[in-house]
C-alpha positions in Angstrom: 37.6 -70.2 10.3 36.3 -66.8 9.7 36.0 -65.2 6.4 35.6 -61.6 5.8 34.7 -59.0 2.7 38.0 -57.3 2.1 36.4 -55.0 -0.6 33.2 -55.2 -2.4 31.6 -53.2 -5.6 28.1 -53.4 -6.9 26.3 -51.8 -10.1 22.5 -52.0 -11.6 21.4 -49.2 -14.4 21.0 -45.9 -12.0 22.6 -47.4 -9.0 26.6 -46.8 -9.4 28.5 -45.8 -6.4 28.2 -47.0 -2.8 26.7 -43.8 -1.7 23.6 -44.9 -4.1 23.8 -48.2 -3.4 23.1 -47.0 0.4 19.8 -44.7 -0.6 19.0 -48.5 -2.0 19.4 -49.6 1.2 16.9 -47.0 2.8 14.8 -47.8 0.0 14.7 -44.2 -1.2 15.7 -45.7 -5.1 15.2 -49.1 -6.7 16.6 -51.1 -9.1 15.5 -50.4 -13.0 14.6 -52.9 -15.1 16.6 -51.3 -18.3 19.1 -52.1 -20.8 21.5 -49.6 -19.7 25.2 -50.9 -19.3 28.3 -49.0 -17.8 30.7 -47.6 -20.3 34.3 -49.3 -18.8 36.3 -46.5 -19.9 39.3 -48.3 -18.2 39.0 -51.0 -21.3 40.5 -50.1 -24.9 37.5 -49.1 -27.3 37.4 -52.6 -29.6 37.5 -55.1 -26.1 34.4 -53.6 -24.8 32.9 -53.0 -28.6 30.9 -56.3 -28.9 30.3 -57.2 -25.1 27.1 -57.6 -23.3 25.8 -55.6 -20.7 26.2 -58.7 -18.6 29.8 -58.9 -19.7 30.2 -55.0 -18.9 28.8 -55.8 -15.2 30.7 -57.7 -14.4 33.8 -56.3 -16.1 32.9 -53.4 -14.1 32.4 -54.5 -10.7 35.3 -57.2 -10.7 38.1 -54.9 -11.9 37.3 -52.4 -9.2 37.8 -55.5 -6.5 41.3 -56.7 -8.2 42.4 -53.5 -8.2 46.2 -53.9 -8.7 46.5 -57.5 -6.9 45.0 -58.9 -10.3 46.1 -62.5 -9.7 43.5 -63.4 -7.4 41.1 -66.5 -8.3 37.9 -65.6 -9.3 34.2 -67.5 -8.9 31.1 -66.0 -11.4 27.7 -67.1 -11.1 24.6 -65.9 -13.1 20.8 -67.4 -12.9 20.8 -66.9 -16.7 24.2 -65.8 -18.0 24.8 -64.5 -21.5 20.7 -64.5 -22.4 20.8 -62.0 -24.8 23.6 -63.1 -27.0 22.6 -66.2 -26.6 18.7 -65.1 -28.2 20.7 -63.5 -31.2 22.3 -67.0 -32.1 19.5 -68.6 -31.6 17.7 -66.5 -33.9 20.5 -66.3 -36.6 20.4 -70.3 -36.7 16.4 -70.0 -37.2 17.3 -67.5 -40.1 20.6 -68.0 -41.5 21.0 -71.9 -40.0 24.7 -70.9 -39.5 26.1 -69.9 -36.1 29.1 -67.4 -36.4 32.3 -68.6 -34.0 32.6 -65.0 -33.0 29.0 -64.7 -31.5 29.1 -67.8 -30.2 32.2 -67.2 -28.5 30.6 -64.3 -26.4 27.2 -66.7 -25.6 29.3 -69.0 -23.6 28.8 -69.0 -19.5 32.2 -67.9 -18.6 32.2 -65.5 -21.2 32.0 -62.2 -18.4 34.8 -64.3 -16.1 36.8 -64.9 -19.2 37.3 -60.9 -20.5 37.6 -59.6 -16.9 40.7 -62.4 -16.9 42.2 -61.0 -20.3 41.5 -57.0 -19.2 43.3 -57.8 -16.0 45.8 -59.9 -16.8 44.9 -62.4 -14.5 46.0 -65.7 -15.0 45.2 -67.1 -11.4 42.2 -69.2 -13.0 38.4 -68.9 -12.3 35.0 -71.2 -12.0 32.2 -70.5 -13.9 28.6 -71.8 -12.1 25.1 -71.6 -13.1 22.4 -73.8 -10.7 19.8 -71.4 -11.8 17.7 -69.4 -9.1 20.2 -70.1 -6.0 22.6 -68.8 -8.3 24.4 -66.6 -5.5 23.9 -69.0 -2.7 25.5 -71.3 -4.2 28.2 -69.2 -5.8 29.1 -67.7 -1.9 29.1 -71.2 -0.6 31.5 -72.6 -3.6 34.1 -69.7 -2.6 34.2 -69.3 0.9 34.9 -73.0 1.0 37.6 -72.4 -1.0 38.9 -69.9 1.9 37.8 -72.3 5.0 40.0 -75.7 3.1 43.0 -73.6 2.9 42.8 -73.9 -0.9 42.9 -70.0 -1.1 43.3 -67.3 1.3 41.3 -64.8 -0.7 38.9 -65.3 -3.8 36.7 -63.0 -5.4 32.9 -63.7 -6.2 31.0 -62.0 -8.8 27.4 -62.5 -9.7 25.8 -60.6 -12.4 22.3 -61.2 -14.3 21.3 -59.1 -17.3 18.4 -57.1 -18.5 15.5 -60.0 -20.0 14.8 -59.7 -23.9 11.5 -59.2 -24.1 10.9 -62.9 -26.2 12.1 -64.5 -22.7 10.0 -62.2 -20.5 6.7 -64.5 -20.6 8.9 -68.1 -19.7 11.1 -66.9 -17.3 10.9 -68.1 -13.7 13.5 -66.1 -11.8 12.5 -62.6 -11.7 16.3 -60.9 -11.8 17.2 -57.7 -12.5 20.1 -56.3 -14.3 22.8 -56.1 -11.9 26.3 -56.8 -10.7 27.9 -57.7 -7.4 31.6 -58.3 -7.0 33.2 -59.7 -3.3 36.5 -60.0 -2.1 37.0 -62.3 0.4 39.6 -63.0 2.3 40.9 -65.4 5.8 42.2 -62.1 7.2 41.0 -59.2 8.7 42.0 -55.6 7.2 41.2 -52.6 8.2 37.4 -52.4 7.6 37.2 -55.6 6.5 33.4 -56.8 7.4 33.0 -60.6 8.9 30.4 -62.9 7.0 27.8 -64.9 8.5 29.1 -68.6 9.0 25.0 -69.0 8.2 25.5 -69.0 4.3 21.8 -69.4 3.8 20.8 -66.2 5.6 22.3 -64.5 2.2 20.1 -66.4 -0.2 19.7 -63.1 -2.0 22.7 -60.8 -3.4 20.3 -57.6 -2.5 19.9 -58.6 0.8 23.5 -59.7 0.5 24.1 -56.0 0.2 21.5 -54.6 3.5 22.4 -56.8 5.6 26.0 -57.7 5.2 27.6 -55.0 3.2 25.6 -51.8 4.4 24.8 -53.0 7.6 27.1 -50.1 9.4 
């Protein structure tokens, strides 16, 4: 069976629209290595207040994907997930030796999956999957085989990795960058839908996800 990208949407701090995300392609910009986070203004004030910039990501990119079909199945994978928010418990604990419910709450892996759910409405469930550095691969391979069984006939995938705290920067073996890529796939073949590769491996990389699948027109 085939599978193709129905829709796709990507954002990194600088790199917003596909028109940039094309110059990226040409290698006229690159991907910054910054803290910056996209501003949702589709999300009510106090939802977005305390998220992450991983959170906001993948907020960002997924809801553009839904659109208005919102209950669609949805898989998110991360190399690190929720890093930051996770170094703020951690040093709370080390300070305080408490852990508040409400930060720990937003550390959790499916923390980004989980608000995208509750902003959309979504209620068609999701999996949350971190193997570390193969992070994407393994996230494309978990939802198209959810296409190719027959278990779904469209899924999204979203992978998203935040900006590195600085305290991490020196331990850290997989060199990502902040940045957020959200695909709809789907059995069927709309309009300009694009046909994946049935040689998952070749996309090891969501960047090169991006050249050579996405922008490859």
């Amino acid at each position: 069976m085939t599978v193709f990208v129905k829709s796709w949407s990507a954002w990194s701090p600088g790199i917003e629209t596909k028109e940039a995300w094309q110059a990226f392609a040409r290698g006229e910009v690159e991907l910054q290595d910054s803290p910056l986070q996209p501003d949702l203004p589709f999300a009510p004030t106090m939802f977005k207040r305390r998220l992450s910039q991983l959170s906001r990501m993948a907020i960002q990119t997924g809801y553009e994907v839904l659109g208005k079909s919102a209950q669609i199945k949805i898989t998110f994978a991360s190399v690190y997930g929720e890093i930051a928010q996770q170094l703020h418990i951690a040093l709370k604990l080390i300070e305080t030796h408490q852990v508040s419910p409400a930060a720990f709450s937003l550390s959790v892996f499916n923390t980004p999956v989980a608000a995208l759910s509750i902003l959309s409405k979504n209620k068609a469930g999701y999996t949350a999957i971190f193997p570390g550095e193969t992070a994407f691969r393994d996230g494309l391979i978990e939802t198209v085989s959810t296409i190719k069984s027959g278990s779904d006939e469209e899924r999204i995938l979203i992978y998203a990795d935040e900006y590195i705290p600085e305290e991490y920067r020196k331990i850290t073996t997989a060199k990502t960058m902040p940045f957020a890529l959200a695909i709809r796939l789907s059995k069927n073949r709309e309009g300009d839908a694009i046909e994946l590769s049935d040689d998952i491996n070749s996309y090891a990389s969501p960047l090169e996800f991006i050249k050579k699948c996405l922008l490859k027109k």
